[in-house]
Each structure stands twice: as C-alpha cells, then as structure tokens.
Wavefront OBJ file of the C-alpha trace (Angstrom):
o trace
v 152.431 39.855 -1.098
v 154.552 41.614 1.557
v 155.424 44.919 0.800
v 158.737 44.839 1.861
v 159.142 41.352 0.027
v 162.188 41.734 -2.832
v 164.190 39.582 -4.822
v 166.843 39.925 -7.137
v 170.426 37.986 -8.620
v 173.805 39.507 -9.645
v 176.060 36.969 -11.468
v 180.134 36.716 -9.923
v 182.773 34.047 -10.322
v 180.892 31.882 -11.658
v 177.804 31.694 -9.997
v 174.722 33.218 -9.408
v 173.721 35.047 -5.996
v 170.070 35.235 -5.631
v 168.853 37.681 -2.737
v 165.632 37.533 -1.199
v 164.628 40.189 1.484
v 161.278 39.605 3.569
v 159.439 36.528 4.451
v 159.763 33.384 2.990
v 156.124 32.019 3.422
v 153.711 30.667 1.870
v 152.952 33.720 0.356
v 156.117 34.342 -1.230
v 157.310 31.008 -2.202
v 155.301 30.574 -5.502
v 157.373 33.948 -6.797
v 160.927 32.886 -5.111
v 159.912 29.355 -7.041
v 159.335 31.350 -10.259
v 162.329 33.490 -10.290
v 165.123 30.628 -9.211
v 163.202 28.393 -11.748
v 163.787 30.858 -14.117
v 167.440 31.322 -12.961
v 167.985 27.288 -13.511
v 165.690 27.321 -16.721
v 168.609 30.105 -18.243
v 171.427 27.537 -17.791
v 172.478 28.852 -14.025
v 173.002 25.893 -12.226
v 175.887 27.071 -9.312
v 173.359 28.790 -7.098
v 173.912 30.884 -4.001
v 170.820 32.283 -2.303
v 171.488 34.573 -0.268
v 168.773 34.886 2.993
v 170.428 37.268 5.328
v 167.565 39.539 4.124
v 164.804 37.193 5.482
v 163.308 38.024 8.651
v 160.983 34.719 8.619
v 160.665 31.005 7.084
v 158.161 28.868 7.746
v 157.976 25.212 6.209
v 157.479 26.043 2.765
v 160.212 27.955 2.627
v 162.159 24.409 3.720
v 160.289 22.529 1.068
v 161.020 24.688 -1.717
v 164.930 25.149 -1.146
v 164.477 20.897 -0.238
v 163.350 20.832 -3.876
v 165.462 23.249 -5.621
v 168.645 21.611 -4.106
v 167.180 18.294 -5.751
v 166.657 19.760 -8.975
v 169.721 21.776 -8.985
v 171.836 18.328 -8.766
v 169.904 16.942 -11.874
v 172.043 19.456 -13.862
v 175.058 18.611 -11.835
v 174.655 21.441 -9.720
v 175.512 23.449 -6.576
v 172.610 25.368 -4.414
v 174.293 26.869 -1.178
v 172.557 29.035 1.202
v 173.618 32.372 3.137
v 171.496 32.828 6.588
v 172.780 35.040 9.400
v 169.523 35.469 11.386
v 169.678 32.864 14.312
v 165.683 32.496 14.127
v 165.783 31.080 10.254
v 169.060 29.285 10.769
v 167.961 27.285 14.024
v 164.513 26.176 11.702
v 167.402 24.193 8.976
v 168.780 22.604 12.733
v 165.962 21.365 13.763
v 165.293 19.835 10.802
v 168.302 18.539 10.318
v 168.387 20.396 6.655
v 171.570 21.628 7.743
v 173.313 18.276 6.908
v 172.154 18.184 3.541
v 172.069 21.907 2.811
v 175.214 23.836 2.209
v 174.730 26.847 4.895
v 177.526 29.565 4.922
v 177.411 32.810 6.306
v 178.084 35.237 3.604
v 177.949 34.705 -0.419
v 181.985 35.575 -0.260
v 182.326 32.181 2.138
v 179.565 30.503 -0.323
v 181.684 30.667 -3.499
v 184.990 29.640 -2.128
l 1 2 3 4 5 6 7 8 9 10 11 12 13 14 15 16 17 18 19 20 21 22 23 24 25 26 27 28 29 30 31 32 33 34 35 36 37 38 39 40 41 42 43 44 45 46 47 48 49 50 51 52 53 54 55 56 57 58 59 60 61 62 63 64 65 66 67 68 69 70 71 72 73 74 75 76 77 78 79 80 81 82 83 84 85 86 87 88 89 90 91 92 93 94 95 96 97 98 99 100 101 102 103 104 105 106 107 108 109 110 111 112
C-alpha cells in the first residue's frame, strides 16, 4: 500500500463525495473497491468520486470505476467523477470512458 494512499467520503446535498488521494493501481483498487462497495452496500447510490487527489491510474483503476458505474445504475443510480490532473483525465480519452463516464471538474460542478 502507498503511504501516501487515503480515502475518505463526506455526505452533501444529497450525495456522497468519495475522495481518494494517491495512486489508483492495482495496489489500491481492492481497498477503493471495498470502501465504495461499502458506500453502495449502506444505501448511497448518487456517487461523486472525487480524483483530483490522484497522481496516477493505470487500467484497473478504469475497470473498477467501468464496474461501479454499472452497478451503481442497478440501484438507479448516479456515479460522476472529479479529475483535474491532465495525465489521469487524457487515460478516460483515450479510452473513450469519457463518453460513458460523467467527468466534471470539481464535486460543486458534479452535484449540479
């Protein structure tokens, strides 16, 4: 795990903002996996996560906010992402995740 790896959620307006700081890898999806499951597992189903804290995503970073989107809209849902750093947003272009992937550029934009 990655020392400077955190991860936290506030609830406001009506949904809830989860922050991750770090590296999304494959060393820290399996506990950013736990803790939204949890999140969606208590009933929170309007998600914002907020990733202006991430430094770095590699591909299972995709896949797991490919999956929690999904699962989110089984519950009638919203997942939206916040990502500033031009390095982690160009990764959801080339991909093409941006089209199917609500990206915003702060949590205030998110919850409008």
């Amino acid at each position: 795990m990655h020392p400077e790896f955190a991860i936290s959620h506030r609830d406001e307006k009506g949904w809830t903002v989860v922050e991750v700081h770090g590296e999304v890898d494959v060393s820290t999806v399996p506990r950013i996996r736990e803790y939204i499951s949890a999140c969606i597992e208590a009933g929170r189903y309007h998600l914002i996560v907020d990733l202006v804290g991430v430094s770095f995503m590699d591909s299972t970073g995709l896949g797991l906010f490919v999956h929690i989107g999904k699962r989110i809209r089984t519950h009638a849902g919203d997942l939206r992402l916040v990502i500033t750093n031009p390095n982690v947003l160009q990764i959801f272009h080339i991909t093409n995740l941006h089209q199917s992937l609500q990206i915003h550029d702060s949590a205030k934009v998110a919850m409008e």
